[in-house]
C-alpha positions, 0 to 999 in steps of 0.5 A: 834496648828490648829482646826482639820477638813477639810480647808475653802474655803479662804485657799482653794483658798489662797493657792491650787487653785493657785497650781494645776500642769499643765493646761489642756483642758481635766480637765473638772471640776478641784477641787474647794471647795464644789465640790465632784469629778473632771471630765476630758475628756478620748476620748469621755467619762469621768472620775469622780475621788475623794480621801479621807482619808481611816478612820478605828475606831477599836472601831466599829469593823473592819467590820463597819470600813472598810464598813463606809471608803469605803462608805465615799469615794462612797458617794462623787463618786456617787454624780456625778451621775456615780457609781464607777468603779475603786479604789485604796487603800493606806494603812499605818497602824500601827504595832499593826495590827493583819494580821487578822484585814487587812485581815478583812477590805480587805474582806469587802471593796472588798465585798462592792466594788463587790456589786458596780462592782468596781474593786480595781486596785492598791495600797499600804499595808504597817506598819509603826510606828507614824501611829494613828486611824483612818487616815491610809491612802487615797483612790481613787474612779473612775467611767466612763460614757458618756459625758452628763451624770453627774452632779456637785455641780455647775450646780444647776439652779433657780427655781430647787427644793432643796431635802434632804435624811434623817436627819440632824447631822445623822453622828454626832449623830451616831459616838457619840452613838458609842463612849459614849454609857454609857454616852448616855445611862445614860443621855438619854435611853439606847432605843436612844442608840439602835436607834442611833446605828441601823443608822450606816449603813445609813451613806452613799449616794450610793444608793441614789445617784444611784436611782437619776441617773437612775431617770434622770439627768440635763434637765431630773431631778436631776441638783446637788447632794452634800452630807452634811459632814463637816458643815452638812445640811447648810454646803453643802446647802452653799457650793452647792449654792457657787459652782452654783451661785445662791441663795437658799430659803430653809424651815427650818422646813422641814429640818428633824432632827429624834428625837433621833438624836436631842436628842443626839445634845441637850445632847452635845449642839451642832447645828444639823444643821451644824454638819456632817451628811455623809449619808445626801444627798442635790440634786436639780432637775427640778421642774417637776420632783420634787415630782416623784423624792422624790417618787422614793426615798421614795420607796426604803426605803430612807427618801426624802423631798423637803426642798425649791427652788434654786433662783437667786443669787441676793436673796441670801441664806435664811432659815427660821423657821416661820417668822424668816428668816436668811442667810445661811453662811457657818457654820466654825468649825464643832461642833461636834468636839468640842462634842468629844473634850469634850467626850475625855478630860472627859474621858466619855464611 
């Protein structure tokens, strides 16, 4: 039996790098580890395409399942600095559907897609029986822009500075607020309850991403975006500093983790560091811009900080706290499977 969560990099390049269809000149960015989206050139434009799993938990409601599946799949669009223009949705779910649940997700996906001016162009409703929660099916995300005007995980330069939206382990600490509210509730307060909960509409790097866009993108700003999911803050630190090649000197103490959240990590013992934390977005951008950058952000109600600067490859990845300086790897297994492992096989609530 094999750990859930997503492959690593060394199975990545094993086995599906080597086995990706035709060659083309017009896949200007195919997939690569650590990379959100893949661009190819249409004419004098491009299209920046991500797939995901469309991840429904009925436990929040289908409301919020249906907004957090369509936020996980525009998180990663977005971190291309283009919004979403097209979706596709492939749904497999289970007989147990009521016809009023898949009209309730479909109302809000479609309401949070005319919010983006994303239009949903084909896919695929179906029921089926083996099908479990909360993988019922994929979706694709497709947004459309000039040439010049995105950014990938690999084009983070020395000297750009590192900035980070929110805190670390903000999925992780939300979904377990979701899943074992008592045992939360009776451990900590039923106030980290309350706050943790109140999070769940921050899991998703869309607005973020959109803002840094308008800000400028490349020479005129932001160089990289990748948001922090499996593997969270170190994770995508890792994984963006691999992708562009170059070295990070980054300040763990600015890296911030709000308090309930460290709460609740502490509480199933688990590194807020490396744990998912979709909402969390790690940009780079020109020095210059740094500051305004960060500014913009908070203005729109969004916590921003500069955590560090992207070095030369040679000086490699280092995060320190006080003097204590350690390299950054990636970090392998997300713990916060292992705090729902242990939630569900104690039967907590």
């Amino acid at each position: 039996m094999h750990e859930p969560g997503k492959i690593d990099l060394e199975f990545f390049e094993r086995v599906i790098a080597p086995r990706l269809g035709a060659r083309r000149d017009d896949v200007i960015v195919p997939p690569k580890n650590g990379v959100d989206c893949g661009i190819v050139q249409v004419g004098d434009r491009v299209m920046a395409l991500t797939t995901d799993p469309f991840y429904i938990v009925p436990q929040y409601g289908w409301d919020k399942a249906a907004w957090f599946a369509f936020h996980i799949i525009a998180s990663d669009l977005c971190t291309s600095g283009l919004k979403p223009d097209f979706m596709t949705i492939d749904l497999n779910l289970p007989l147990d559907i009521e016809d009023e649940a898949i009209e309730k997700i479909m109302e809000t996906v479609s309401r949070e897609a005319k919010k983006l001016d994303c239009a949903i162009v084909t896919g695929h409703t179906a029921r089926y029986s083996g099908v479990n929660y909360p993988m019922v099916g994929g979706a694709t995300m497709i947004g459309v822009g000039e040439k010049d005007r995105f950014v990938t995980p690999e084009m983070a330069r020395p000297g750009d500075r590192v900035i980070m939206t929110k805190t670390a382990a903000l999925e992780a600490a939300v979904i377990l607020s979701h899943t074992f509210p008592e045992y939360i509730g009776a451990n900590l307060s039923e106030y980290d309850v309350k706050m943790l909960q109140k999070l769940f509409f921050k899991m998703s790097t869309v607005i973020e991403s959109m803002e840094a866009s308008k800000f400028g993108l490349r020479e005129h700003g932001v160089t990289a975006m990748h948001d922090a999911t499996e593997g969270g803050v170190l994770g995508a630190l890792f994984e963006l500093a691999e992708a562009s090649g170059v070295g990070l000197d980054i300040e763990g103490d600015a890296i911030p983790v709000y308090e309930e959240v460290k709460d609740v990590c502490d509480l199933f013992e688990i590194n807020p560091y490396i744990s998912i934390s979709e909402g969390t977005l790690i940009l780079t951008a020109k020095e210059e811009f740094a500051e305004d950058l960060v500014e913009i952000l908070r203005g729109n109600f969004i916590d921003a900080n500069i955590i560090g600067k992207v070095t030369e490859r040679s000086e490699g990845k280092r995060i320190r706290f006080g003097q204590d300086v350690k390299e950054i790897k990636h970090p392998g297994r997300d713990p916060f499977w292992k705090a729902m492992d242990y939630g569900m096989s104690k039967g907590l609530r």
